[in-house]
Structures are given as C-alpha cells and as structure tokens.
C-alpha positions in Angstrom: 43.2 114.5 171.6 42.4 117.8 170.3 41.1 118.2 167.2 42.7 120.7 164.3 39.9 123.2 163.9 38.6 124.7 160.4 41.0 126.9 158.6 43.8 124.3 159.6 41.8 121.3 159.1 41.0 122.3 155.4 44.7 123.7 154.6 45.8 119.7 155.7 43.3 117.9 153.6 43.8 120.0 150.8 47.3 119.5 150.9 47.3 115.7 151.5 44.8 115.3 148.7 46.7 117.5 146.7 49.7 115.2 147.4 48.1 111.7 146.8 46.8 112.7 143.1 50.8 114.6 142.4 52.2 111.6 144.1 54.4 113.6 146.5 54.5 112.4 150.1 51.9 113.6 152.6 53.8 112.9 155.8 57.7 113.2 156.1 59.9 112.1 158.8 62.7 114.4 159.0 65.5 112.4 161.3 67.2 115.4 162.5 69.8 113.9 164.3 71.5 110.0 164.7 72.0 110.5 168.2 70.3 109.7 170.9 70.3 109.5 174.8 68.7 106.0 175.3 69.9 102.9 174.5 66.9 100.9 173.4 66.6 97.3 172.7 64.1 97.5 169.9 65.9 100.5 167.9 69.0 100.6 166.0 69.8 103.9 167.0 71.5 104.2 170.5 74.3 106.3 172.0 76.0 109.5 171.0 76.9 109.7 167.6 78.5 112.6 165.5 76.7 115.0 164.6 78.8 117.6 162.8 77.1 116.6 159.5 73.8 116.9 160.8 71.9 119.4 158.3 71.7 123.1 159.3 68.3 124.6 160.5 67.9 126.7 157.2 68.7 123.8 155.4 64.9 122.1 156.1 62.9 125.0 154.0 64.0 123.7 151.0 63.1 120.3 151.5 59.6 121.4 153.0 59.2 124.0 150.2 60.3 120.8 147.4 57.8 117.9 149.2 55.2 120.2 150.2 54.1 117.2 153.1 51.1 118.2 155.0 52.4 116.4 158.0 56.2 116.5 159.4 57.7 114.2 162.3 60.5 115.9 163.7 62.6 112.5 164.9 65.9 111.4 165.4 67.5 109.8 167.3 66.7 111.6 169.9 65.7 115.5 168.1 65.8 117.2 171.9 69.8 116.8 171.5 69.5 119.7 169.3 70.0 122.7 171.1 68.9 124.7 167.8 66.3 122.4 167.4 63.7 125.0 167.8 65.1 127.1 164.4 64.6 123.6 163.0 60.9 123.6 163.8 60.9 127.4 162.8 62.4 126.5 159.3 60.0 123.6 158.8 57.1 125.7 159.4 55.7 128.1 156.6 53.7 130.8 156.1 50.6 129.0 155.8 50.8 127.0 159.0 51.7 123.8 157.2 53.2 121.1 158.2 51.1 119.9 160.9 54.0 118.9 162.7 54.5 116.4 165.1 58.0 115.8 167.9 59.0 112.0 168.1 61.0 112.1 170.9 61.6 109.8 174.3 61.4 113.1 176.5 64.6 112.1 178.1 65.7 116.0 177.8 62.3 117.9 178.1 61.5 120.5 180.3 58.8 122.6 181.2 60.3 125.2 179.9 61.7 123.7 176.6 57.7 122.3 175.6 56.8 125.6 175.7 59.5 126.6 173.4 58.7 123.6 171.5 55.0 124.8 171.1 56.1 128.7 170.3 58.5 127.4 167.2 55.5 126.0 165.6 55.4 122.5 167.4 51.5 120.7 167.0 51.9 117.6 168.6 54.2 115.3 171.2 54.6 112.1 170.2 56.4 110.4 172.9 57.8 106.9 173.9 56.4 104.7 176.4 57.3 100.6 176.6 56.0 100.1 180.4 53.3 102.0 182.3 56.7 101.5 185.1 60.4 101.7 185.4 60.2 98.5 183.2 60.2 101.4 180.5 63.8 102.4 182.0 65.2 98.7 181.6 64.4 99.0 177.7 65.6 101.9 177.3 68.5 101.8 178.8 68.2 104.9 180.7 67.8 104.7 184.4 65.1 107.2 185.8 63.5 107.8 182.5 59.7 106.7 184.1 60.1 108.6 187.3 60.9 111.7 185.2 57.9 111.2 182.9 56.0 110.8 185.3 56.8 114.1 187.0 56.9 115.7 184.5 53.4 114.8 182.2 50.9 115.7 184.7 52.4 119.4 184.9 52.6 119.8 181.4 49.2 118.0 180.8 47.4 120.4 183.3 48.4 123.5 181.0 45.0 122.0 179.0 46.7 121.7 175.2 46.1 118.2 175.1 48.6 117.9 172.4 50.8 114.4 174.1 50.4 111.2 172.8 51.9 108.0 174.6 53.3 105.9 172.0 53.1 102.3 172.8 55.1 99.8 170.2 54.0 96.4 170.8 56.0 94.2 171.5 56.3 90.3 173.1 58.1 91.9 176.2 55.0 94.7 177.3 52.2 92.3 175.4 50.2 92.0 179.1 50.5 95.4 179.6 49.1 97.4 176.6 46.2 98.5 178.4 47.7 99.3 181.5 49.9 102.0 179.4 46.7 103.1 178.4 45.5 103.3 182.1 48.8 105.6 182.6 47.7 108.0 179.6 44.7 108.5 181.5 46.2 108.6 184.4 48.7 111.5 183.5 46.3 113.4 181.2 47.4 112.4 178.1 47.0 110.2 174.6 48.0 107.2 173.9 48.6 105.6 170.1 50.2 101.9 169.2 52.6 100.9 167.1 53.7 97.2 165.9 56.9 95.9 166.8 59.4 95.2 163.5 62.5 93.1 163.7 64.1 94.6 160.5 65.3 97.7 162.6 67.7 95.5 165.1 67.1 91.4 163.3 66.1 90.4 166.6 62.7 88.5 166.5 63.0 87.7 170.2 60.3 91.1 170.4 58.0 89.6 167.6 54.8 88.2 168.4 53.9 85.4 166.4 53.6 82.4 169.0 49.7 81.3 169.0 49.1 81.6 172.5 50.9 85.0 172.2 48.7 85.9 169.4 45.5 85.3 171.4 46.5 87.2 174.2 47.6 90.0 171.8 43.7 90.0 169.8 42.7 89.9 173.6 44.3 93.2 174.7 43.6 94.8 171.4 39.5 94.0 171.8 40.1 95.4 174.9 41.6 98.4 173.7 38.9 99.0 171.1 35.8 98.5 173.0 37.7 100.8 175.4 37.7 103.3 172.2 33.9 103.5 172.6 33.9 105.2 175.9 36.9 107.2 175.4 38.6 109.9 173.7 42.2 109.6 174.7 43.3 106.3 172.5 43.6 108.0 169.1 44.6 104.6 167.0 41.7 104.4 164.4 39.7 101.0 164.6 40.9 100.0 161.2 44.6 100.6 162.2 44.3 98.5 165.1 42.7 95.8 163.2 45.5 95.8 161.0 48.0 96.2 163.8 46.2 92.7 164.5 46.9 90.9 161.2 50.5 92.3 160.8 51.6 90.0 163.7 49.4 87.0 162.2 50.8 87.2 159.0 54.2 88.0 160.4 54.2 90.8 157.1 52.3 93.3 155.7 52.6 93.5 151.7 51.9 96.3 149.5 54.3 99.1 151.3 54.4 103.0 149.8 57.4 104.1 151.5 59.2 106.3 149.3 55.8 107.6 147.8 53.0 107.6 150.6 55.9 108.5 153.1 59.5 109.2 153.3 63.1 109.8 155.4 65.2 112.9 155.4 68.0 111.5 157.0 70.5 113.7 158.8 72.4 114.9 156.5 70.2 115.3 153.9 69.1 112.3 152.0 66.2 110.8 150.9 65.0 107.0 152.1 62.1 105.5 151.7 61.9 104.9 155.0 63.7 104.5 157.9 64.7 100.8 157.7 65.2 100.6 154.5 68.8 102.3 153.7 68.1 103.3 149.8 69.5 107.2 150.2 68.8 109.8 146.8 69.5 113.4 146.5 66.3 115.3 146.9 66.2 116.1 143.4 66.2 112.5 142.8 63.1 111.9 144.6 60.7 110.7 141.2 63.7 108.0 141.2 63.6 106.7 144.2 59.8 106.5 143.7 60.7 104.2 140.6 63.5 102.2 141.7 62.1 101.4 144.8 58.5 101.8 145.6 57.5 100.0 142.2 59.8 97.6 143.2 58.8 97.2 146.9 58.4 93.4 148.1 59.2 94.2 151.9 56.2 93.4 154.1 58.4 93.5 157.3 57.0 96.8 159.4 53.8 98.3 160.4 55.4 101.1 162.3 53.1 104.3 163.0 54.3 106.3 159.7 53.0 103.3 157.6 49.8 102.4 159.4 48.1 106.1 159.3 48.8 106.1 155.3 48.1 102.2 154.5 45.0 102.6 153.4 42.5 104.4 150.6 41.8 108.0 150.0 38.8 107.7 151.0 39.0 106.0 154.2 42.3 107.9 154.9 40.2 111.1 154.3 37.3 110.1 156.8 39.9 108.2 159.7 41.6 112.5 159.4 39.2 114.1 159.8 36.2 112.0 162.5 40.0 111.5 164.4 41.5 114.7 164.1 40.4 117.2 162.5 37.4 119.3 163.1 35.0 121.5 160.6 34.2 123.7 163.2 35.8 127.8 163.7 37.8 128.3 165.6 35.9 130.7 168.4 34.2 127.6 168.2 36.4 124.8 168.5 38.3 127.4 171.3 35.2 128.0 173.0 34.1 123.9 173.5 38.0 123.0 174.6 37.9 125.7 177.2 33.7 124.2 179.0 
C-alpha cells in the first residue's frame, strides 16, 4: 500500500492526536446511503431502500467541519448508488486535504471511469469487499457475476500504479480455509488486502462465528500464515497487533472495553449520530458530548471487532507508531513520488 507522504502524513497525526487529547472522534463512518445492490448474508443491510431522506451533499461540511475526523469512510449500503456521490466526497473534503478518506464499497457499480472520478473528488483509498478469492463471493453476496466483474475490472485499474485498493476480507466460519488464498488473489490482481472479524450482532446469526476448537486452530493456523507472510510482503496491510487481536476476539467470543461513540462513530443517512453501526443509539450532532456520556461510559458490548474498531483499539502510542511504520511516510513528496515511480 502506498504510504501518505510528509505534508499529509503530519496534517493526519496532528489531527488524530489533536482528537484523542479533545476526545472528538478520529475516524468517522459516514453511511451515506441504506441501500445497497447486494444481498449479503453477513450484513443487515440488503436490497433497495428509500433514499429520499438521505442527507444532501452540502449537508456533510458541517458535520466534517463539527468532528474534525482525520479519517472518513464513505459507506453505505452501498455509497456507488449515489449518483451525486462524488459532491459528497467534494463536501467532505476541506481545504487542508483532511479527511484522509477512505470508499467502503462492494464495487458492484464501479467503472473505470467512475474510480477516476472517485479519485478527482478527493477519494484516498478503496476499501473493497471480498468473501471468496471465486464466485463463492457471488453466492454470499447475493449478486450473481460480482467476482467475474472484479476480476475484470481490478487488474485494469490496478495497472494505472496508485496502489490505493484494499481487498477487505471479514472472517468468517464459511471462507475460514481460504483467507490466504484471498490474499493470493490481492496479489494476484495488484492490490491490498486487510481482514476483518466476523460479528453476529449485525444479522444474530452465529452460524458465521468461529468459536468451535478445531475451527479455532485452523483459524490461528491461517492467521500465522498470514503474518509470517507479512514479513516478505507489502500488500497485507493488517498490523501484527491487529491480527493478534483478530485472534483472541474469536477465542473469547468478545472483545470488552469498546470506544465507539468516542474513538469512532456513525453518521447515519439522514443525519444522526450512533456510536456505531450496530449499535442503534441515534443523537443530533450537537448532542454528540451526550452520546459520549450515555453511551460510551456506559459501554458493556464486547460483541464486534470490525475494521473501524480494530485500527483504534489500542494506545496512543502504539496507534501512533502502527500509522505511521503502516501508512504514513516522513518523506517529501518529490521524494515519496520519485521511489513509487522506480
């Protein structure tokens, strides 16, 4: 993965440590839309929905201007519904550069032409869905020809040399053989690849979770793999530590000690605040400091380790270090331009 070179890198730590100490969110997931044009068996968001109350592009500076995040995910649902979703991106974007800003998307509806768009509106990064490294993926998303399109579709854009896609892999009892070989694909196609854990608060179906012992071997087994594969590599851009964790999640069947609502939050749609998104809490956005008090003080869920919550679950410190060895870069950027292009 690319890093973030100097002037950017320093704007993002300064922000986020600025953040931490003021206790505003560093990273924000603004869900800009509830529909969506998969079907998928781990997710409780699936199908068409309405979106006449969806929040207006102009309507995002104010909550970017108000939370001052350092990093934005543009989700959904499925975001690419949005046919203005590029004045979204444009409105989340400001002056500065900040957010570093990140699409969550299942790619169902991108184009060639559209990532570029994407990338002109202010877009840093492509997170984007994958279950199977084959048309498995299709059956679980509920979206026939889903694979064969990414699979057309990521070496072309991958070739264009910003390196800015990242696989996401959640793991879960169904693709538990077949982590690595989703890693195999990133390689395969040019890209990243990051993992997730599996959480049956979304849907309440644990028929996903891992928690089985011989399931739990073979899941530390794939994961060693996947870290002494880290050694050697530069496209699996999970930190160690995260992965470890990702490990003792499923063995504990919980992680306590959750920040949503203060580490992290939800936009949702139309304009509310959650702590996150599986937890339906909603405030006004000038009720934020109450949400952080009537919920996150009051936290006992342990029942996710989803990518939002891994990256921040951990100290300043170590947070600081994980940003910037992983993704950022000290050097200038005739620099940093100069090594990606040798």
């Amino acid at each position: 993965m690319r890093k973030v070179p100097l002037t950017e890198s320093l704007r993002i730590i300064g922000q986020g440590v600025g953040n931490w100490f003021a206790e505003r969110p560093i990273v924000v997931s603004f869900e800009v839309t509830d529909s969506c044009t998969c079907f998928c068996k781990h997710c409780d968001h699936g199908g068409p929905r309405d979106m006449s109350q969806d929040l207006k592009p102009a309507d995002y500076r104010r909550y970017v201007e108000a939370l001052r995040p350092c990093v934005v995910q543009v989700s959904g649902g499925e975001p690419l519904m949005r046919s203005d979703l590029e004045e979204v991106v444009r409105n989340i974007k400001l002056p500065s550069g900040l957010p570093y800003t990140i699409l969550v998307s299942n790619w169902s509806l991108m184009t060639e032409e559209r990532y570029h768009a994407m990338r002109e509106a202010g877009i840093n990064q492509f997170s984007v869905s994958l279950d199977f490294p084959d048309e498995r993926h299709d059956d679980f998303r509920g979206l026939p020809g889903l694979y064969a399109h990414l699979s057309e579709l990521m070496p072309k854009l991958s070739a264009y040399g910003n390196d800015d896609i990242v696989l996401n892999n959640c793991i879960t009892l169904n693709n538990l053989p077949h982590i690595n070989e989703v890693a195999d694909k990133a390689r395969e196609w040019g890209v990243n690849v990051s993992y997730s854990a599996y959480s049956a608060r979304r849907t309440g179906c644990r028929d996903y979770f891992i928690e089985k012992p011989a399931d739990l071997n073979e899941l530390e087994k794939q994961i060693r793999r996947i870290m002494e594969r880290m050694d050697h590599s530069h496209w699996i851009v999970n930190s160690k530590t995260t992965l470890e964790a990702t490990l003792e999640y499923f063995k504990r069947r919980g992680t306590p000690g959750c920040k949503a609502g203060l580490r992290f939050l939800v936009v949702t749609s139309n304009g509310y605040l959650q702590p996150c998104s599986m937890q339906f809490h909603r405030f006004p956005l000038e009720k934020r400091s109450e949400m952080v008090e009537k919920f996150t003080q009051q936290n006992k869920c342990d029942e996710c380790y989803v990518s939002i919550r891994s990256y921040l679950d951990k100290s300043l410190p170590r947070l600081s270090y994980e940003s910037i060895s992983g993704h950022f870069s000290f050097k200038p950027r005739s620099a940093f331009e100069s090594t990606s292009q040798s």
